[in-house]
C-alpha positions as CSV (number, residue, x, y, z in Angstrom):
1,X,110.8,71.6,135.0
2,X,107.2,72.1,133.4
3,X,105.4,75.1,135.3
4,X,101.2,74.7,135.7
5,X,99.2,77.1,134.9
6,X,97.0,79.2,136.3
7,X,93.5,79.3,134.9
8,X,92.1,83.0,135.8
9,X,88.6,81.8,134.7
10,X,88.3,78.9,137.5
11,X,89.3,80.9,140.2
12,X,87.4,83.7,142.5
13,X,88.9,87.3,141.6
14,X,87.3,90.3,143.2
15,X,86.2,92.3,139.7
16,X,85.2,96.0,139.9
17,X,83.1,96.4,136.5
18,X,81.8,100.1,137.1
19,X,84.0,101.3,134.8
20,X,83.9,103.2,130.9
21,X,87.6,103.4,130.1
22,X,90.6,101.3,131.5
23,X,93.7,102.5,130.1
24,X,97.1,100.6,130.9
25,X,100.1,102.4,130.7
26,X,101.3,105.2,132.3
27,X,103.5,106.9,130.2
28,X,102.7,109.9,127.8
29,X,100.2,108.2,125.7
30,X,98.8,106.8,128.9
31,X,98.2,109.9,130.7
32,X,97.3,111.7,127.2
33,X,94.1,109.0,126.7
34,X,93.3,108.9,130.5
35,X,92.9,112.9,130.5
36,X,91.2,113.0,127.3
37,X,88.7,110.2,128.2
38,X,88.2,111.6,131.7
39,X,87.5,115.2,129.9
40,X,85.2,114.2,127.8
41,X,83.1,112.6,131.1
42,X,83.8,108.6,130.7
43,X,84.9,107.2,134.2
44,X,88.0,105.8,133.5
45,X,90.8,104.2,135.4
46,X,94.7,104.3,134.6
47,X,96.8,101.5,135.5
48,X,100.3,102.0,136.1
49,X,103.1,100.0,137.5
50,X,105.8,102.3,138.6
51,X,105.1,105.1,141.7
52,X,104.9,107.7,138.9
53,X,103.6,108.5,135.5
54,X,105.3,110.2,132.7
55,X,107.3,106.9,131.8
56,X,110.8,107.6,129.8
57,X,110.1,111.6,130.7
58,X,110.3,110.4,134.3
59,X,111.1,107.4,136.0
60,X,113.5,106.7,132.5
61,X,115.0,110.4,133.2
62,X,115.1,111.0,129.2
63,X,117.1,114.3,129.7
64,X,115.5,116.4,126.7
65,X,112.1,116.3,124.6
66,X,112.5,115.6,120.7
67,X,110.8,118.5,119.0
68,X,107.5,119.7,119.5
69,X,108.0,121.9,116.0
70,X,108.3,121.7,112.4
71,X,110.4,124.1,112.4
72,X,108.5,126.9,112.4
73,X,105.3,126.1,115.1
74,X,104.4,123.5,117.3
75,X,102.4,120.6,115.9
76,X,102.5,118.5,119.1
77,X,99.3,120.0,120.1
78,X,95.9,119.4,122.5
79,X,96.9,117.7,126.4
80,X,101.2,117.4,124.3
81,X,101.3,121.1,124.2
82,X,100.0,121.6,127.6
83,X,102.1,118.8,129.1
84,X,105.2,120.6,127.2
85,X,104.2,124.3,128.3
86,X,104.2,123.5,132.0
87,X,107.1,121.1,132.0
88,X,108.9,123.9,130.5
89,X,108.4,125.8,134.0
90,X,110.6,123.2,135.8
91,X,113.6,124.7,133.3
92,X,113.7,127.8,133.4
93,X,117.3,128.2,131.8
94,X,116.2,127.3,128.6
95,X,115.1,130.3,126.2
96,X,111.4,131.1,126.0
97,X,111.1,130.7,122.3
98,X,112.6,127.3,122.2
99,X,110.7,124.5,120.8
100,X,113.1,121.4,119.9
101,X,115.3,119.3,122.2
102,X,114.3,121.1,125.4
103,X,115.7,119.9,128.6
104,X,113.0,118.2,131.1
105,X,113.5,118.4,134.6
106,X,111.7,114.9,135.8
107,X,110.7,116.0,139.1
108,X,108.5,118.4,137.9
109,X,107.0,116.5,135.2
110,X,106.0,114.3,137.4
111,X,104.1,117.1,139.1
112,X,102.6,118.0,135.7
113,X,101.0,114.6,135.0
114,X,99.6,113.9,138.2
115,X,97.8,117.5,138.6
116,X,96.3,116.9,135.0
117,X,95.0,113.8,136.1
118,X,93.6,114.9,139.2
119,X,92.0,118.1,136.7
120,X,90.1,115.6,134.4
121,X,89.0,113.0,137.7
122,X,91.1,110.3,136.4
123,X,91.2,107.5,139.2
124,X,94.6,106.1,138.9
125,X,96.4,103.2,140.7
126,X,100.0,103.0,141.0
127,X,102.4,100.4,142.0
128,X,99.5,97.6,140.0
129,X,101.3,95.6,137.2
130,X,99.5,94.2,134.5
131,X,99.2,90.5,134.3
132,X,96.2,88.8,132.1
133,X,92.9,89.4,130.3
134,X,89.8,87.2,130.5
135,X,88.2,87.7,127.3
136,X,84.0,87.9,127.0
137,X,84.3,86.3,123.5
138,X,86.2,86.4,120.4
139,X,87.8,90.3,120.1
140,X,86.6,91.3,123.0
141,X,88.0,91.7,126.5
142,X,86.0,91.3,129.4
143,X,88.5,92.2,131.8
144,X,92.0,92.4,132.7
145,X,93.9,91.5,136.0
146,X,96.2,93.1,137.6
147,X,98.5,92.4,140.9
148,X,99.3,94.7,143.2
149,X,99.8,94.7,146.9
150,X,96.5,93.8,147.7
151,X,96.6,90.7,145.3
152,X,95.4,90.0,142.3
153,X,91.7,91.9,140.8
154,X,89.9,91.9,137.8
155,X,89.1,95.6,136.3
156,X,86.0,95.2,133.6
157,X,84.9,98.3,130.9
158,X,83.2,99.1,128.1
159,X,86.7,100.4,126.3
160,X,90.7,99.2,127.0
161,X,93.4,101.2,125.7
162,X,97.0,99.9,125.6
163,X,99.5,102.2,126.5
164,X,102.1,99.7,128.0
165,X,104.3,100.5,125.0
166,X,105.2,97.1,124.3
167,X,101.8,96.3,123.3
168,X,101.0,93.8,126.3
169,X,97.0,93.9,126.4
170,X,96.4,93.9,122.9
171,X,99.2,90.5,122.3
172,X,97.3,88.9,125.5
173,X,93.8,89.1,123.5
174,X,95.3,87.8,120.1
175,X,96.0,90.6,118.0
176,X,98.3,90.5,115.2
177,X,101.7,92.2,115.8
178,X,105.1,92.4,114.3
179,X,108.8,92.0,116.6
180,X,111.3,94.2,115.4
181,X,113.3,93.6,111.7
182,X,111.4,91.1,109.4
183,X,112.7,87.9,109.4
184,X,114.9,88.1,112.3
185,X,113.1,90.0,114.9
186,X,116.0,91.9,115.7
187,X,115.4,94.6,118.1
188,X,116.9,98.3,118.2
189,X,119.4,98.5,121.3
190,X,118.0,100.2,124.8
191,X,119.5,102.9,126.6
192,X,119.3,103.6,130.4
193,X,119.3,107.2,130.8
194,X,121.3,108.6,134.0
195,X,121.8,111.9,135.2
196,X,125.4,113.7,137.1
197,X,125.6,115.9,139.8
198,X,128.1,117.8,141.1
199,X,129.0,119.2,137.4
200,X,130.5,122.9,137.3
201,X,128.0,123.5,134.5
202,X,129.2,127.0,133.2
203,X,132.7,124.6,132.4
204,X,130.7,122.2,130.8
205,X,128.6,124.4,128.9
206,X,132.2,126.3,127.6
207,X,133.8,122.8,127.2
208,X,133.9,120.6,123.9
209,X,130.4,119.2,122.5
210,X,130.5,115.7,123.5
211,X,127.5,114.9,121.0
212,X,129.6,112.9,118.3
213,X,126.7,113.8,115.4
214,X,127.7,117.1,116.2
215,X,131.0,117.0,116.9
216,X,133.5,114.9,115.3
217,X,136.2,115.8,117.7
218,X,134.2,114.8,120.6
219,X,136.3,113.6,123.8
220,X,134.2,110.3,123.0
221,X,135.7,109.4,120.6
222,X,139.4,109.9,122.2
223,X,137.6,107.8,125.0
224,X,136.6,104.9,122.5
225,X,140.5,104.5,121.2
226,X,141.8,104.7,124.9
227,X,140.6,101.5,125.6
228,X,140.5,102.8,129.1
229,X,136.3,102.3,129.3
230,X,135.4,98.7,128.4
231,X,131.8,99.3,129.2
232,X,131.4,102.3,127.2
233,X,130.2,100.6,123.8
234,X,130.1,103.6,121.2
235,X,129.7,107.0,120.6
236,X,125.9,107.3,121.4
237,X,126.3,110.9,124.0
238,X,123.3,112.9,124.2
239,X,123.3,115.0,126.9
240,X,121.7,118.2,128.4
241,X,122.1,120.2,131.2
242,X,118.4,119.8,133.4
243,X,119.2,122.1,136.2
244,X,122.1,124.0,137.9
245,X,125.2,121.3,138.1
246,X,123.1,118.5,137.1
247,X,123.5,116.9,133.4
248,X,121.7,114.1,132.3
249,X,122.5,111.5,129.8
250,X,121.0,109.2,127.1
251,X,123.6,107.8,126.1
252,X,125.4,104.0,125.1
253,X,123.3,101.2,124.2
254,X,122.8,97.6,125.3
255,X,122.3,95.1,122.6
256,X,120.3,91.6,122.4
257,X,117.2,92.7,125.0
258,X,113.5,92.6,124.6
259,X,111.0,94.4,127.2
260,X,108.5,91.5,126.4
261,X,110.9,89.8,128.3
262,X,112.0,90.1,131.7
263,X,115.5,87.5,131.7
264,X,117.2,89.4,129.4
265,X,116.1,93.2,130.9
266,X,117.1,92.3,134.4
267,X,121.2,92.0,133.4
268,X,120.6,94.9,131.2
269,X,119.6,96.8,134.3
270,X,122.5,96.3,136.3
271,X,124.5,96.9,133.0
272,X,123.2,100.0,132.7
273,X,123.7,101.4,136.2
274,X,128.0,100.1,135.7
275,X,127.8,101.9,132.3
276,X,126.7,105.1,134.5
277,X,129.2,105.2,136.1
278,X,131.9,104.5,133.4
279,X,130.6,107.4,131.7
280,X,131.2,109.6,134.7
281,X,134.9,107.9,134.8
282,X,135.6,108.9,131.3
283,X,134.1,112.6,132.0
284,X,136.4,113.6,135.2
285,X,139.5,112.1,133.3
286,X,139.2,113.8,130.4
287,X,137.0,116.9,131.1
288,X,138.3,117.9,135.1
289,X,137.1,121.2,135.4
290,X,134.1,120.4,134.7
291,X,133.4,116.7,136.0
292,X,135.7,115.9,138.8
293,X,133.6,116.9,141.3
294,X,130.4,114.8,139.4
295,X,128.7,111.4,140.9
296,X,126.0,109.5,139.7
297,X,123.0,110.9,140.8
298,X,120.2,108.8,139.2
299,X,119.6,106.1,136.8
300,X,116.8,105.2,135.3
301,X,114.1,103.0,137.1
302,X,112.9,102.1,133.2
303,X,115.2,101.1,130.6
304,X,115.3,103.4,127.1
305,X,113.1,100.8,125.2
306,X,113.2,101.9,121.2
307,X,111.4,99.0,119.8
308,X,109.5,95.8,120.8
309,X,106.1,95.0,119.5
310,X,103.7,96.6,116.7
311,X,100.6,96.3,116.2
312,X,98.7,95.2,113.5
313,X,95.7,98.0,113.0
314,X,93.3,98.5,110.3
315,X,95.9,100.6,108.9
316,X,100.0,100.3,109.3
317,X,101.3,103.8,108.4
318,X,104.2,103.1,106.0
319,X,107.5,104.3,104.7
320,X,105.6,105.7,101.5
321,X,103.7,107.4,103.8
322,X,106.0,109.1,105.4
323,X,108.7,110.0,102.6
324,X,105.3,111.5,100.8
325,X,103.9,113.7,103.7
326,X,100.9,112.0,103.0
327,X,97.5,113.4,104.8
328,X,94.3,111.3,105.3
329,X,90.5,112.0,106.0
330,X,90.7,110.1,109.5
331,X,94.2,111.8,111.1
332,X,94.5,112.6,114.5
333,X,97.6,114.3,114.8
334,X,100.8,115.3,112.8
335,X,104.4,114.1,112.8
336,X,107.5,116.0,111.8
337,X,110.7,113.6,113.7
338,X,112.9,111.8,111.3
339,X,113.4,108.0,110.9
340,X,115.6,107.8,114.0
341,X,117.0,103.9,113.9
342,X,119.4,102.5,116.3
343,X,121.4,99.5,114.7
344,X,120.6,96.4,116.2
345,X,123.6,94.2,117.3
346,X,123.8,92.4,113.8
347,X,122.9,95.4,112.0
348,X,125.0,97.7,109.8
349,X,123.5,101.2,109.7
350,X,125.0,100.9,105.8
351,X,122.6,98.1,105.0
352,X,120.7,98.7,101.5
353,X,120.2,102.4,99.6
354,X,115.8,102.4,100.4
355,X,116.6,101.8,103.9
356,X,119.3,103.9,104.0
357,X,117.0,106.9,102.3
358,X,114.6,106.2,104.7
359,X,116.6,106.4,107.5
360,X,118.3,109.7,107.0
361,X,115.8,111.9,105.0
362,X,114.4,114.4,107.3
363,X,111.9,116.9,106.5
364,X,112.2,120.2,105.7
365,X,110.6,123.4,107.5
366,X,106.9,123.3,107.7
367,X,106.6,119.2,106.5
368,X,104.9,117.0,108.7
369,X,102.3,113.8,107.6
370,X,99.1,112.9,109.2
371,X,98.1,109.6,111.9
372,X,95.1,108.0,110.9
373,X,93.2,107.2,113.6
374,X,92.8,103.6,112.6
375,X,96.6,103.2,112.9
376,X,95.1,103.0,116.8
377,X,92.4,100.4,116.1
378,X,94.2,96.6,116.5
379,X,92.5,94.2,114.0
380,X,89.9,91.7,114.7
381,X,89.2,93.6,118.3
382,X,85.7,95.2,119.4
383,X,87.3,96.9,122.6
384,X,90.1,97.8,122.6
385,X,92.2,100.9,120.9
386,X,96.4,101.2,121.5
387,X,98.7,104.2,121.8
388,X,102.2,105.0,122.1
389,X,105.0,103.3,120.5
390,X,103.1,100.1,119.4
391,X,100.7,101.5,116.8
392,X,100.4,100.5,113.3
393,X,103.0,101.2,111.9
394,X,106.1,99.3,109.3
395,X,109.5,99.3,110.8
396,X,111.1,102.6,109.8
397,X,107.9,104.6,110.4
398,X,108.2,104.0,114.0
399,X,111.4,104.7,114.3
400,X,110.2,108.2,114.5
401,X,106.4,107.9,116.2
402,X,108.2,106.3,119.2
403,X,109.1,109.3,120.9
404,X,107.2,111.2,123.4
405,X,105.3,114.1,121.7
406,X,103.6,111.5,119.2
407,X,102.8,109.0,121.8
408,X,100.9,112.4,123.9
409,X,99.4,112.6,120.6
410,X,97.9,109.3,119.8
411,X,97.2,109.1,123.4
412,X,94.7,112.0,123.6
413,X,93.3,110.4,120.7
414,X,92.6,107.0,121.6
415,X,91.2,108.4,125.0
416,X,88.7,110.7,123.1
417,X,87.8,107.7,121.1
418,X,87.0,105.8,123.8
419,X,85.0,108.1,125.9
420,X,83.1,109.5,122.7
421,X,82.1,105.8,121.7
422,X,80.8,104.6,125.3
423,X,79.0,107.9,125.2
424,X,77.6,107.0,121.7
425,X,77.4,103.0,122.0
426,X,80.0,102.0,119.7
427,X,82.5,100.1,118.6
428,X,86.3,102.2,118.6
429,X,86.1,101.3,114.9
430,X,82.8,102.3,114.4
431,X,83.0,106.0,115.6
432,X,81.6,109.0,113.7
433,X,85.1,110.2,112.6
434,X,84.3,113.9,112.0
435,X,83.0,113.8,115.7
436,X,86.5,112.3,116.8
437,X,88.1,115.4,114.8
438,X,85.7,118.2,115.6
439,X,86.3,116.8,120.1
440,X,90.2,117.0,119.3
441,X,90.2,120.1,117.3
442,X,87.9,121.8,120.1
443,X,91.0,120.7,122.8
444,X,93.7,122.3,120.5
445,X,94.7,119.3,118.3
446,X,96.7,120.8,115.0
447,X,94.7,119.1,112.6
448,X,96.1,121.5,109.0
């Protein structure tokens, strides 16, 4: 049956319009551009749909940050290196010095992002979803709408940024993007992280590596053959321990979804919670002494979303790019992670020798390549500037600016963008670029 639409335009909406920055999203990048606009004096607003911000880090209980190093000193750095400092303080198990894949307890990162946002005099609203724009003219947004418990509003500025990850504010005002694999649109699997309590975690930390890249005697893999565990689809295990008797797990994946669209994440959800628990299953069988006693504590209120929607800037940072640590006049940050693709469903991770390259190349000690900033900068837009995982960027490239650090990263950068050009009058696009560098440099950016 044919469904009307509503026409925002013809109908009364109560619109606040005293605002310099709205910023959608609160994940890492969200919180990264909200604190960075707010710092730099712009009154700015952060929308966020969950009761929490920090995104995968929290309500998606990612168990571990992906480095924060190149190997030899961070290069995550500005608002991500303070965000990673103090998160540290909520694991105190893990070894001072250590850099890469440490654990994150998600409590107290949530802790860490709201008392940075009430530092800068960010006004946030929680528990407000994201549902339109109205657009002033062509390329530029005059407001967006949002619904929340006190119905729908309409939220006007000078500057948006879109940190909703899938790139939902910059599609709804007609920018260019590109949907996973060309030609197909075939999306990387998700992953709904989960955490176990009641581990005996000096047995599990003595026990066998279950991480199967690692290990290639991994119980998983004894699981797998067993046939015992139906819902346990490969041998995808990360895991790390995130306080005393509690593990938590990214790990599995659940084929043929898209976050742009709500029928096929709602199944995956309660997928993911009876995976959970098949996991924990296979652990007490195989691994008693230190799992029996476990139960599923937590799963994730956000699926593990790897890929949905890029877009189009006035730059897309390529493959070249990235195999040639290439450097430009207008970066904002540095990346060091590898090309980190998960196969789609109809995807063999054998497929052709330049992808293949791609994929497993990593860098070497000390090598990372630059962001330009107009990788943030959607085309054919006046207002509006994007962070996170839907940047500009080719496939394979974002296989490794997807994760956390980099989306703090391009975060603080879009935010200082924005509140440096309402402070200056102009377009994102137009801004004095040393100026951008100079404000990030000043707040600890590691710009080599």
């Amino acid at each position: 049956m044919a469904q009307n639409k509503i026409d925002f335009t013809r109908n009364a909406l109560p619109l606040d319009d005293s605002w310099d920055v709205i910023v959608v999203g609160g994940g890492p990048a969200g919180c990264a551009a909200a604190y960075a606009s707010a710092r730099e004096g712009a009154k700015t607003l952060l929308i966020e749909s969950q009761g929490c911000l920090g995104g995968m880090g929290t309500a998606g209980l990612v168990p571990a940050w992906c480095p924060f190093s190149d190997g030899e000193k961070i290069i995550y750095g500005g608002f991500a290196k303070k965000v990673f400092l103090e998160s540290k303080k909520g694991v105190p198990f893990e070894p001072e010095g250590k850099l890469d894949w440490v654990a994150i307890n998600p409590e107290q990162l949530k802790r860490v992002y709201d008392s940075f946002m009430e530092e800068a005099g960010v006004h946030l609203r929680l528990f407000t979803f994201f549902c339109d724009i109205i657009m002033e003219s062509e390329g530029k947004i005059g407001s967006v709408i949002t619904a929340a418990k006190d119905g729908l509003k309409a939220w006007s500025a000078k500057v948006y940024i879109d940190c909703t990850g899938d790139g939902d504010i910059a599609a709804s005002a007609g920018a260019e993007y590109e949907l996973g694999r060309e030609g197909d649109h075939d999306l990387q699997p998700g992953t709904m992280c989960f955490q176990l309590a009641g581990v005996d975690t000096e047995k599990y930390l003595s026990g066998p590596l279950l991480h199967a890249h690692l290990n290639h005697r991994s119980p998983i893999f004894d699981a797998l053959k067993s046939g015992r565990y139906p819902l346990i689809p490969d041998e995808h295990i990360c895991q790390n321990s995130v306080g005393n008797s509690v593990v938590g797990f990214n790990a599995g994946h659940i084929w043929e979804i898209n976050n742009c669209d709500p029928k096929s994440m709602s199944p995956a959800m309660i997928k993911g919670r009876k995976m959970a628990e098949e996991y924990r299953r296979f652990l007490a069988d195989m691994l008693p002494d230190a799992f029996s006693k476990s139960f599923v504590s937590a799963t994730g209120n956000l699926m593990g979303i790897r890929e949905t929607r890029r877009i189009k800037g006035e730059y897309s940072l390529s493959s070249e790019d990235y195999m040639s640590r290439r450097s430009f006049e207008d970066e904002i940050g540095r990346n060091c992670y590898y090309i980190d693709i998960h196969a789609s469903a109809r995807e063999n991770v054998k497929t052709g020798d330049n992808e293949k390259k791609i994929r497993f190349e990593r860098y070497r000690i000390g090598e990372s390549h630059g962001i330009p900033y107009r990788c943030l900068i959607p085309r054919n837009t006046s207002n509006l500037l994007v962070a996170g995982r839907c940047i500009s960027t080719d496939r394979a490239v974002n296989g490794s600016v997807r994760v956390m650090p980099v989306c703090l990263v391009t975060g603080e950068a879009a935010g200082t963008a924005a509140a440096l050009s309402c402070k200056n009058s102009v377009r994102p696009k137009n801004l004095d670029i040393p100026l951008l560098r100079k404000t990030l440099l000043k707040n600890g950016a590691y710009l080599p």
